[in-house]
N, C-alpha and C positions, 0 to 999 in steps of 0.2 A: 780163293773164296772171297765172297762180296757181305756186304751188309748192304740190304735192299733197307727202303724204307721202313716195313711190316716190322724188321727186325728191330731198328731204332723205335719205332710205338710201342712195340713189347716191353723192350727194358726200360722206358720210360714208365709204362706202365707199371713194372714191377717193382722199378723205385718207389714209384708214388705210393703204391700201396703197402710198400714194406713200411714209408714212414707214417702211413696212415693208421698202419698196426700199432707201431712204436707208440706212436701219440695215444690214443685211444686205451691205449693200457696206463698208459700215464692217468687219463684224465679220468678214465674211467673206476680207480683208486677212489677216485675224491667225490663219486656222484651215487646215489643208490640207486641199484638195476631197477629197478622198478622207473624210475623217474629216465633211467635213457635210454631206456626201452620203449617207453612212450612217446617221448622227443622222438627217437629212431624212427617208429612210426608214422608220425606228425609229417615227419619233412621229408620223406620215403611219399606219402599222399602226394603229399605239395608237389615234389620233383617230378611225382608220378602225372600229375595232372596237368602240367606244362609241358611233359614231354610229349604226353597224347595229345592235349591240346594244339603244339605246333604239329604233330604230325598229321591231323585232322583238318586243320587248316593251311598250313603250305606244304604237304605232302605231294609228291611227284612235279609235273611240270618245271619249272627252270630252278627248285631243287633238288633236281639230283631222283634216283631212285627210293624216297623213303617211305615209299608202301602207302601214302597218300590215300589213295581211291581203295586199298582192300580193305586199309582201316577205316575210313566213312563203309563202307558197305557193311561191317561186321559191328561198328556201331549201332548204325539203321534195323539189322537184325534182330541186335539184342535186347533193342530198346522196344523193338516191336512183335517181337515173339516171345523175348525171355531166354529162360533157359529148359526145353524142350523135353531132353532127357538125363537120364542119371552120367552118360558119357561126356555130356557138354559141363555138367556139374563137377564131374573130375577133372576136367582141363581145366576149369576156372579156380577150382579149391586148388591144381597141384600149380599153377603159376601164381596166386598167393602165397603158397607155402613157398617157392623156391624164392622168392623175392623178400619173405623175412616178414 
């Protein structure tokens, strides 16, 4: 049996996040939910708005496949149509919800 790359990201990944549990329980003792729950929110926006940003701007072309041109298309959509019916309303309120 092999360790392929995927498998080394995984458990890096699940390091990280175990220590990101640890900590967060830690710190999260000393702050009032209220208060980082809206920080959470704050930098969850921000991170949110850099990540679309690059993806909107150097999307596809010499980087890589990252959806570049669907996401300007569905951009241009939304900006220009909205939100149409109550089904497009439910994919947008449940990728809210799943995102926190």
């Amino acid at each position: 049996k092999s360790l392929n790359k995927g498998d080394i990201l995984i458990l890096i990944s699940s390091i990280s996040y175990s220590l990101h549990v640890v900590r967060l329980g830690v710190i999260a003792k000393n702050i009032d939910p209220t208060v980082l729950a809206i920080n959470k929110s704050k930098y969850e926006l921000i991170y949110g708005l850099i990540g679309c940003s690059f993806i909107y701007y150097f999307g596809g072309g010499n980087f890589g496949d990252l959806g570049g041109e669907e996401f300007r298309v569905w951009i241009k959509h939304f900006w220009e149509e909205g939100i149409r019916n109550a089904n497009e309303l439910k994919t947008l309120a449940g990728a809210a919800v799943w995102t926190g």
